[in-house]
C-alpha positions in Angstrom: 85.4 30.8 124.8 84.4 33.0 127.6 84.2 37.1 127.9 87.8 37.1 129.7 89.4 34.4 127.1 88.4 36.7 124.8 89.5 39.9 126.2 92.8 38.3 127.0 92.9 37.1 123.2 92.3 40.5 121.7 96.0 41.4 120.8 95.5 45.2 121.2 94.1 44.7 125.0 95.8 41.7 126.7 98.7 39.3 126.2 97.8 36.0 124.0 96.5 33.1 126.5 99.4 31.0 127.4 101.9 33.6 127.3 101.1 35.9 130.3 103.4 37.2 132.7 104.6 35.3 135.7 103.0 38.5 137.8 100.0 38.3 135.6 98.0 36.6 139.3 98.9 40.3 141.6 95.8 39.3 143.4 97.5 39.3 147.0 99.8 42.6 146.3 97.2 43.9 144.6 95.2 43.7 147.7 97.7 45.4 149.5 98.2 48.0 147.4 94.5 48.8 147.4 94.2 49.1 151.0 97.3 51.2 151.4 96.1 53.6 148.5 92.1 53.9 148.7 92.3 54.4 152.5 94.2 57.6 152.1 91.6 58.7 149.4 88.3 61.2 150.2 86.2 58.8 148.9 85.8 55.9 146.3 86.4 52.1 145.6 89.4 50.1 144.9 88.7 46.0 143.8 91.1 43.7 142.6 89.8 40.7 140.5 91.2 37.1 140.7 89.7 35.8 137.0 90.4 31.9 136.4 90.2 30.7 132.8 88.9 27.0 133.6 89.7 25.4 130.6 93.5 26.2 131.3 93.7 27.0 135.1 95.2 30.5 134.3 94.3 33.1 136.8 95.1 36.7 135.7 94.1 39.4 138.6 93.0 42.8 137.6 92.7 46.3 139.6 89.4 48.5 139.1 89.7 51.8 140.5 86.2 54.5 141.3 87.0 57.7 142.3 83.9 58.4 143.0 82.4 57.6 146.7 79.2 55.1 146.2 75.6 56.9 145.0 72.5 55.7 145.7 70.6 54.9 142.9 66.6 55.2 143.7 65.6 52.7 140.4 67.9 49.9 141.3 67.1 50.9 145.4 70.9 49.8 145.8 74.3 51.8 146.0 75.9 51.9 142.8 79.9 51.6 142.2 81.4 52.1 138.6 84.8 51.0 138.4 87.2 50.7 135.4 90.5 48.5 134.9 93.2 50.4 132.8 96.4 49.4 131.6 99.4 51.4 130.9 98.6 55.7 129.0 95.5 54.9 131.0 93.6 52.7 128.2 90.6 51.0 129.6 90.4 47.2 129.5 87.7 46.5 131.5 84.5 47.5 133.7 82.7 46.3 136.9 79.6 47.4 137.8 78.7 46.4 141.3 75.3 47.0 143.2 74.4 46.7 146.9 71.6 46.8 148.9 73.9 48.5 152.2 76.5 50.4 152.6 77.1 48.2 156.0 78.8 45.0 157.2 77.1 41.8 156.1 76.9 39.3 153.6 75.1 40.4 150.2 73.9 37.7 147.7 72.9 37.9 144.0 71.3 35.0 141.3 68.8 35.4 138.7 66.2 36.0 142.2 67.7 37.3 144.9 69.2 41.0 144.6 71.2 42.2 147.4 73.8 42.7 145.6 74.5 42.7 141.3 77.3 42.6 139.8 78.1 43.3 136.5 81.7 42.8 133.9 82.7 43.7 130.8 85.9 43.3 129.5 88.1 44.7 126.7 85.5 47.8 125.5 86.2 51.0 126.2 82.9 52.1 127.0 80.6 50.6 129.2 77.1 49.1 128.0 75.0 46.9 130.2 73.1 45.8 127.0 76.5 44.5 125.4 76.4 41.1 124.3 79.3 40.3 126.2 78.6 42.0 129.3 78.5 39.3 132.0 75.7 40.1 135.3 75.1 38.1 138.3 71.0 38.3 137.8 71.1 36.2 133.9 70.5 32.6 134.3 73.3 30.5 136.0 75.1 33.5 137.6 75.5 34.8 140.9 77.5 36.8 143.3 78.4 37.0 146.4 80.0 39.7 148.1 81.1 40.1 152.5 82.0 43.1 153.8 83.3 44.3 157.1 83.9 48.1 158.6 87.7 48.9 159.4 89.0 50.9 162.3 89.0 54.2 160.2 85.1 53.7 159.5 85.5 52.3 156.0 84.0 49.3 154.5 86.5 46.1 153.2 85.8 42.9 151.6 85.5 39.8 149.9 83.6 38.5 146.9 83.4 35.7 144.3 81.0 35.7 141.2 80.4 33.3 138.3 78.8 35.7 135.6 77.0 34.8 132.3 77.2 36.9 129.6 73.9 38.1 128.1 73.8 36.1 125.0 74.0 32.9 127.2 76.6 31.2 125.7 79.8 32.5 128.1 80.8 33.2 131.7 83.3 35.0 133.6 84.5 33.1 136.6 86.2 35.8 139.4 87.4 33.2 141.4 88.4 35.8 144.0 88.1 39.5 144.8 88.4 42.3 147.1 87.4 45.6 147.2 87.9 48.7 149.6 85.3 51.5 150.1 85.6 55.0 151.4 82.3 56.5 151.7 
């Protein structure tokens, strides 16, 4: 069982597998609402996450929201975004942890080698640790990232990624299938 089956197993965070909504794949108004909310922001990130359970084709899409405009982080030499997935009273379900090389248009890549951009997930815990077992990142073994972004007329930054993330006991992954994100610097 992957980190997302078993974030959407855990009874007290997600609905049982096989028994999500209809809406529980947003991913396109999810998109939209993004772009119409962040751009009106100051500053800060909005991504939406298209997650596919392979084992039962199940896609369940998820909104992670940083208030917080992008910081440059001198010991990972990369611009850091924090962003959290809550569900209704405001309960976090979820974290993604997502670091690029450029705050510019281009395409950024990330494996166990190459860095330009690292991406990180955990689901279901309220608090975020990168040491969690369950936490998934683009730079362990098998994973990587990919992540394409493009300036927009009002001089922000849009785009679209895709990751396949192995947690860091080894023994699950997180497959986003899809995602975009919106950032107001």
């Amino acid at each position: 069982m992957n980190a997302l089956e078993r974030a959407k197993a855990s009874p007290s965070t997600h609905p049982q597998p096989g028994t999500l909504p209809p809406n529980a794949d947003s991913f396109e108004a999810d998109r939209d609402r993004i772009r119409a909310s962040v751009s009106q922001w100051p500053h800060g990130t909005g991504a939406t996450l298209r997650f596919l359970n392979e084992s039962s084709g199940e896609r369940l899409s998820l909104i992670f929201v940083d208030e917080a405009a992008p910081k440059f982080e001198s010991d990972n030499s990369a611009y850091a975004i924090y962003a959290k997935a809550r569900v209704g009273g405001g309960k976090v379900v979820g974290h993604l942890v997502l670091y690029l090389k450029a705050l510019r248009p281009g395409t950024y890549q990330g494996d166990d080698h190459t860095k330009s951009a690292v991406m990180g997930i955990l689901m279901g815990d309220p608090i975020w640790n990168a040491e969690n077992p369950e936490t998934a990142w683009s730079v362990n073994s098998e994973s990587w990232c990919e992540v394409e972004l493009r300036g927009t007329p009002e001089g922000a930054l849009e785009g679209n990624f895709r990751a396949r993330l192995v947690d860091n006991k080894g023994t699950g992954f997180i497959n986003v299938e899809s995602g975009f994100l919106f950032i107001k610097r």
